[in-house]
DRENVEXBA-536831 format. One record per residue (C-alpha): residue in three letters; x, y, z. Coordinates in steps of 0.001 Angstrom, whole numbers, plus 500000, padded with zeros to 6 digits. Layout:
DRENVEXBA-536831
ALAXYZ ...
//
This chain:
DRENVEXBA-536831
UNK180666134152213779 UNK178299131935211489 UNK179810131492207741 UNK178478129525204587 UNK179677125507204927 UNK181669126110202022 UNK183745129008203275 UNK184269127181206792 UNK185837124461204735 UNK188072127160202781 UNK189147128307206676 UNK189490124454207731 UNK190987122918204568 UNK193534126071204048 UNK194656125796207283 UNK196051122543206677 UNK198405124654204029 UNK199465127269206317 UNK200416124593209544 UNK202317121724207586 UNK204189124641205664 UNK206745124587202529 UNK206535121774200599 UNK209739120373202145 UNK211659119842198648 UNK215833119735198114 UNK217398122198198330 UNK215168124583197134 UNK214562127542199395 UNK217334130335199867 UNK220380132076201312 UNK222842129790203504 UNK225326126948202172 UNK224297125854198354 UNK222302129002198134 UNK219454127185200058 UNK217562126528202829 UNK215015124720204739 UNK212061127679203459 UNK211263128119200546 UNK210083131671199587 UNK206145131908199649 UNK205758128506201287 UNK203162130367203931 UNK201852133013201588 UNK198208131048201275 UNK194980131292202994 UNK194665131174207163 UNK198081131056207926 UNK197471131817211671 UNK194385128759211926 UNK194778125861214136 UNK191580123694213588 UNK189125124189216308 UNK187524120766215483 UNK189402117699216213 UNK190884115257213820 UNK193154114702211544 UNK193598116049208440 UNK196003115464205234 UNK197664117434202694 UNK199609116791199501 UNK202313119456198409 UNK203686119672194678 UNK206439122251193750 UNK208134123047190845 UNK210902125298190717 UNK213854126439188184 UNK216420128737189126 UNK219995129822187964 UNK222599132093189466 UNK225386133822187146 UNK228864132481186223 UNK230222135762188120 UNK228126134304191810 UNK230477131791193486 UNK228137129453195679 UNK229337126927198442 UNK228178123561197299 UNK229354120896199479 UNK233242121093199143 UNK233712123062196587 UNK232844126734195250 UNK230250126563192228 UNK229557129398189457 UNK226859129581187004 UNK224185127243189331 UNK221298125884187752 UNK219189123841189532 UNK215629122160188460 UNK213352120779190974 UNK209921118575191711 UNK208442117828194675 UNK205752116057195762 UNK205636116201200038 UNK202917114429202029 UNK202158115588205556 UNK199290114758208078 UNK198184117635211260 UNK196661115792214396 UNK194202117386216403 UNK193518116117219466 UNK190336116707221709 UNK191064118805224441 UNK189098121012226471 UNK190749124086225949 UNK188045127247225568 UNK189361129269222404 UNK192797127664222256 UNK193573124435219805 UNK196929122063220049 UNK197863120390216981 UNK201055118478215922 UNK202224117790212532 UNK204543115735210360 UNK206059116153206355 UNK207422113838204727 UNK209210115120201468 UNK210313113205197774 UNK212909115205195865 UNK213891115036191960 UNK216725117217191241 UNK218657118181188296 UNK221467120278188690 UNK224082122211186841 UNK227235124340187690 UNK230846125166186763 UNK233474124334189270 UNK237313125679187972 UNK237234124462184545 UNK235047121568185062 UNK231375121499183671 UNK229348119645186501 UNK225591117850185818 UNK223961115538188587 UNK220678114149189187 UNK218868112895192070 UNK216169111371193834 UNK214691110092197073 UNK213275110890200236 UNK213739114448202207 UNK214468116389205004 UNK211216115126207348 UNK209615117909208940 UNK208052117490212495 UNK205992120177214207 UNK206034118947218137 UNK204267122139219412 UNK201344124093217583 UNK199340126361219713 UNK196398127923217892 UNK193837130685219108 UNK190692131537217869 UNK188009134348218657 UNK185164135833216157 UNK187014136659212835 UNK191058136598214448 UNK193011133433214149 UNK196429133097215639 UNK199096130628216241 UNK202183129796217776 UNK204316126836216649 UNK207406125011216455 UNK208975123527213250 UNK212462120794212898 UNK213597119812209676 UNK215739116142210317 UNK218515115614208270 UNK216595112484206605 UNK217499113537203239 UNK220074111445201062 UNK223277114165200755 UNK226822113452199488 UNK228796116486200056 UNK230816116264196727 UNK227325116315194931 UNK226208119205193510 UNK222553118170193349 UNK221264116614196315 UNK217510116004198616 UNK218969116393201474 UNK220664119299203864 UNK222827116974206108 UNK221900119810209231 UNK218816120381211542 UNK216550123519211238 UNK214574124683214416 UNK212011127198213140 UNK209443129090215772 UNK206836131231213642 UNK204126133429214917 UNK200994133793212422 UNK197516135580212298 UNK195106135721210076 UNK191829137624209799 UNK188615136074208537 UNK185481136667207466 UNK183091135576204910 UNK184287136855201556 UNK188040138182203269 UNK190907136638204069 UNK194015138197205326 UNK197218136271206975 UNK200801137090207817 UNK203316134289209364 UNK206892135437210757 UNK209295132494211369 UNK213046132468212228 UNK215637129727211108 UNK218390128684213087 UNK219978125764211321 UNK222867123949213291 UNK226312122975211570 UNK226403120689208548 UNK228986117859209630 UNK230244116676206557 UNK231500120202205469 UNK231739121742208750 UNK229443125041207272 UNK227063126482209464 UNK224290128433207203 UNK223275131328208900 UNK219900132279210843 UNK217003133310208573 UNK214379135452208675 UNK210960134869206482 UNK207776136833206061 UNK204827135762204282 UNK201231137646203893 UNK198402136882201745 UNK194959138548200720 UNK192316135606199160 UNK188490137332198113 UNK186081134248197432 UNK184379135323193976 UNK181922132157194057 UNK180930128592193379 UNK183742127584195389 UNK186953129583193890 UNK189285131969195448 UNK191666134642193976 UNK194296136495195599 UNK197984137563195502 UNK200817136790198141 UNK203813138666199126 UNK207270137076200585 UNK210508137844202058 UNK213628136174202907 UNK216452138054204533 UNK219585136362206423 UNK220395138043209459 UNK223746136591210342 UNK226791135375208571 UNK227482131686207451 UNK230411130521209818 UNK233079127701209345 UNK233487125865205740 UNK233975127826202863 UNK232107130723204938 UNK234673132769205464 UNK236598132513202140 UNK233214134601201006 UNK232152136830203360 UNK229688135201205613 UNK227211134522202303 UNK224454136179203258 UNK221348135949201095 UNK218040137648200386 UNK215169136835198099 UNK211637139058197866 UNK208221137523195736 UNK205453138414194997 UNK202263136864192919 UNK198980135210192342 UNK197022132710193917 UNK193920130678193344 UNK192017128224195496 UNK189070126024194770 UNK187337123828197544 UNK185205120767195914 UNK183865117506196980 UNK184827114190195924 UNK182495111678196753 UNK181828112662200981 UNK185597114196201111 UNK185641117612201022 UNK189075118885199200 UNK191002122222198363 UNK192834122741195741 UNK195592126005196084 UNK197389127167192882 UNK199881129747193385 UNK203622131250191521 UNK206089132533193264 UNK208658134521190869 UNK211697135651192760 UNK213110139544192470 UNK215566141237194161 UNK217798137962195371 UNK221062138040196440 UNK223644135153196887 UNK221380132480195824 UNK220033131312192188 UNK216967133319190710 UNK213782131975189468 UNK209930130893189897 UNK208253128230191651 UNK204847126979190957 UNK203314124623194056 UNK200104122968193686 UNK198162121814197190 UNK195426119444198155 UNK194245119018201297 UNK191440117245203084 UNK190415115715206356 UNK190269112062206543 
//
């Protein structure tokens, strides 16, 4: 299917998005020990979530998130060693990630492999018995590596296959109650699809969690289930509008730790909201910007708040 150069690039350059993921920051995503996980909710809620590049290369992208969340003084939360009430938690990060392409000979399938490498600044807040606990931290993330991506492509239907790990590269002190790191290893397959076509664009990604035990508090968070879609109608000159829809629901129980003291500590979180793109040029690099807020509704066992990420990507 032919489309305009500049809404090839909007397929191309989104994609880059949808395959390097969440914008890997602290502690930020939800359910499971501390309230949080390795996804955060609407991470893949942006345009051609189920694109692997055709074309080979390799391409880059820059992730910012914002986020500020609280849970209520009633809500006791497993951080590290302790049970925490009242958590507030305030968040940036900035993540930069690459997706290599090879060139293969493979008809209308692409491989791809990817890495993200987070920075987390995290302020924190919480009430442990009748202590009143503040931290703040910074420094490098849990690295993301994607060993396996499998894409498919024919006419307007996109599809892919992948394979996500989140290292435990983050710093992490398990008396902290604000840290950058998880101290455990995610393993995350998700299936994705989107459908394209000059105008349109319409994606949904499914990916499970299954997060192995943290060590230093011997608390193994639950497996997670995630669900992301997305809608995007180009309105010209370049820009995009659309809205996204998410879901996070935790399908088994916490185990070990503190786990059992509170009932297995499962968590759910639901978003939806609006998103904006714009692809532009800088000099002979073509780049596109993705603006998007994620508010979070209906959340259980885990603070409540909004996010606000900010992308850039590119091909080099």
């Amino acid at each position: 299917m032919r489309r305009r150069p500049q809404s090839r690039w909007s397929v191309l350059s989104s994609l880059v998005i949808a395959v390097l993921g969440p914008a890997q920051g602290p502690r930020e995503a939800h359910a499971t020990e501390g309230g949080f996980g390795h996804y955060v909710i609407g991470a893949f809620g942006a345009p051609a979530a189920g694109v692997v590049p055709p074309e080979p290369g390799v391409y880059w992208l820059n992730t910012n998130v914002y986020y500020s969340g609280s849970a209520s003084r009633s809500l006791s939360v497993p951080v590290g060693r302790t049970l925490s009430a009242g958590l507030k938690i305030e968040l940036f990060s900035p993540s930069f990630g690459a997706v290599w392409v090879p060139k293969l000979d493979l008809g209308p399938f692409t491989l791809g492999f990817s890495v993200n490498i987070p920075v987390g600044f995290v302020w924190a807040k919480a009430f442990a018995g009748q202590r009143d606990l503040r931290q703040n931290v910074s420094g490098l993330g849990d690295i993301a590596l994607t060993p396996f991506m499998l894409g498919y492509h024919n006419g307007s239907h996109f599809a892919q296959v992948r394979l996500d790990i989140f290292a435990p590269t983050g710093e992490y002190d398990a008396d902290d109650i604000a840290v950058v790191g998880l101290n455990y290893w995610t393993f995350t397959p998700t299936l994705a699809y989107s459908y394209i076509r000059p105008g349109l664009e319409v994606s949904v990604s499914a990916g499970l969690d299954f997060n192995t035990r943290n060590t230093k508090t011997d608390y193994t968070s639950g497996t997670v289930a995630h669900l992301d879609t997305s809608v995007t109608l180009d309105v010209g000159s370049g820009f995009g509008l659309g809205v996204f829809g998410a879901a996070l629901y935790q399908i088994s129980d916490d185990r070990g730790g503190l786990a059992n003291r509170i009932g297995g500590f499962r968590g759910r979180a639901f978003s939806v909201g609006p998103l904006a793109r714009y692809a532009f040029k800088l000099g002979d690099m073509r780049i596109n910007a993705n603006l998007s807020w994620a508010p979070e509704f209906g959340v259980r066992n885990r603070p409540e708040g909004n996010a606000v990420y900010l992308r850039l990507s590119g091909a080099f």
